[in-house]
C-alpha positions in Angstrom: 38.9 21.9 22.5 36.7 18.9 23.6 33.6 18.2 21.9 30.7 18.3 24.3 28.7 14.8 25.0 25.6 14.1 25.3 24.3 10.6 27.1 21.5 8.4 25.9 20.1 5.6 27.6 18.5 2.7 25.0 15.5 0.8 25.6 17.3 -1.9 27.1 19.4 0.2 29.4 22.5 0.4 28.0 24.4 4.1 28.5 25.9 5.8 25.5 28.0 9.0 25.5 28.0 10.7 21.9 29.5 13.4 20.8 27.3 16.0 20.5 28.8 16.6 16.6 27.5 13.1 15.8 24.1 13.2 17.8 23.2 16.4 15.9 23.1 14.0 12.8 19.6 12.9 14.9 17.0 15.6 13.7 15.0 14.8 16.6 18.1 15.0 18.9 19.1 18.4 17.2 15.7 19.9 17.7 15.9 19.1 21.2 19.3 20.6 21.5 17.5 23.9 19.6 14.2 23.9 22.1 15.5 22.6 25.7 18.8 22.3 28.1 19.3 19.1 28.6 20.4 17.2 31.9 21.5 13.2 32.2 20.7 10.9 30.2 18.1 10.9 27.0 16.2 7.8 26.9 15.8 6.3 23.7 12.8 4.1 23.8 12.4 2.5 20.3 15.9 2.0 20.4 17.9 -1.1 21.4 21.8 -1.1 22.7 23.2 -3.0 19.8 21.1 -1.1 16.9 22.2 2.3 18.9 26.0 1.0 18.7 25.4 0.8 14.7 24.1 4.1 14.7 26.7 5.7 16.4 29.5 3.5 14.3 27.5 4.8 11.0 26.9 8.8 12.0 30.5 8.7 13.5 32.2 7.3 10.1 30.3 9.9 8.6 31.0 13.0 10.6 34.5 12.4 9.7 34.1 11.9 6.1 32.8 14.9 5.7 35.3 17.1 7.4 37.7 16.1 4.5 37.2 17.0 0.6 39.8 14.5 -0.6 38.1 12.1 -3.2 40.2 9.0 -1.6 37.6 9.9 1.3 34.5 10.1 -0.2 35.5 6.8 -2.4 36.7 5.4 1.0 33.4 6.1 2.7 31.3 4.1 -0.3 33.4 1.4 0.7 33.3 1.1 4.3 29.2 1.9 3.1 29.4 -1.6 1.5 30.9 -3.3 4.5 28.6 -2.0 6.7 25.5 -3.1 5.4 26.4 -6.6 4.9 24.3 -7.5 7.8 21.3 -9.8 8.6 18.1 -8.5 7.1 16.7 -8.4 11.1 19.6 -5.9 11.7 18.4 -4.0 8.1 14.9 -3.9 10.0 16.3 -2.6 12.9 18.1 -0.1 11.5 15.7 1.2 9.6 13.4 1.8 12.0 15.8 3.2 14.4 16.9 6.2 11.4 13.6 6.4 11.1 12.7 6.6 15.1 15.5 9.3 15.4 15.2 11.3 11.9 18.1 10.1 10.3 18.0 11.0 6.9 21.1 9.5 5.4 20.7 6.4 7.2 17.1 5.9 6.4 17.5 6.4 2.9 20.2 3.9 2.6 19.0 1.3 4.5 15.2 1.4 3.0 16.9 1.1 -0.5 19.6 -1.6 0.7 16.5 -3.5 2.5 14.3 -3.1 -1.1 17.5 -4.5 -3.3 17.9 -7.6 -0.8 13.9 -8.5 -1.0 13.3 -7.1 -4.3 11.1 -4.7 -3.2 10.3 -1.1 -4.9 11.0 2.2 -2.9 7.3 2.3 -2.4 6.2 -1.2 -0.9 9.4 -0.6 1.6 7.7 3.0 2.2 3.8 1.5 2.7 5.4 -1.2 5.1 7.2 1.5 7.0 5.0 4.0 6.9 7.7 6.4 5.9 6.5 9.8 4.1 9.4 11.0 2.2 9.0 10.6 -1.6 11.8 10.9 -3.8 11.0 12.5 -7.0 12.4 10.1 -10.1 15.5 12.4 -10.5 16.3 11.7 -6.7 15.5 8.6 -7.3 18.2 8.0 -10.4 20.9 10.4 -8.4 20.6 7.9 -4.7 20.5 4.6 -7.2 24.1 6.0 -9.2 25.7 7.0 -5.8 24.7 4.1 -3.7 25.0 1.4 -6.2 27.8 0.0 -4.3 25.4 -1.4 -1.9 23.2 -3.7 -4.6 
């Protein structure tokens, strides 16, 4: 059976069909999908073309990492992880204010630690420049740094 799409529109006009699988990964998108029917496309203000195509390629990746339970998976996933935020610290920006725009929790988390490891920043002075209101408690904060310390 095909999954069903769902269009979005960024704020510089480029279209995007996304499985609806992957845009559920979106809390604000899956709220949406809970409260309203929706029809055409869903525009995505404070959210450009290119920094929507990362978001896709990084919710999409992980959609299908999760559907397996083979360790070679989860070890491949860190990996690609790795590759894929080896990118320009304007990119980092963007991307963290796009997971951020569109509730992403994974991808929030990971990029605001991977932006505070390349400026040497603490979880909290990325948080106060964000404005981001999750707190991790320490032991969240020890668990995040042992899984993602691929990244630093």
């Amino acid at each position: 059976m095909a999954s069903k799409k769902l269009d979005f529109m960024s704020s510089d006009g480029v279209a995007f069909e996304v499985e609806e699988v992957v845009a559920s990964q979106w809390l604000i998108i899956e709220k949406m999908l809970e409260l309203v029917v929706l029809d055409g496309a869903i525009p995505l203000p404070g959210v450009t073309g290119g920094i929507l195509s990362k978001v896709i390629e990084y919710c999409k990746k992980h959609v299908e990492s999760s559907k397996s339970e083979d360790k070679s998976a989860a070890d491949y996933l860190k990996s690609w992880d790795a590759q894929f935020f080896k990118i320009q610290e304007a990119t980092l920006f963007d991307l963290v204010m796009a997971a951020n725009y569109l509730h992403i929790p994974s991808l929030l988390d990971l990029t605001s630690l991977r932006l505070a490891a390349m400026k040497g920043l603490s979880e909290e002075d990325v948080r106060k420049f964000f404005v981001l209101s999750k707190k991790w408690t320490r032991e969240e904060q020890e668990e995040l740094r042992g899984k993602l310390a691929h990244l630093f």
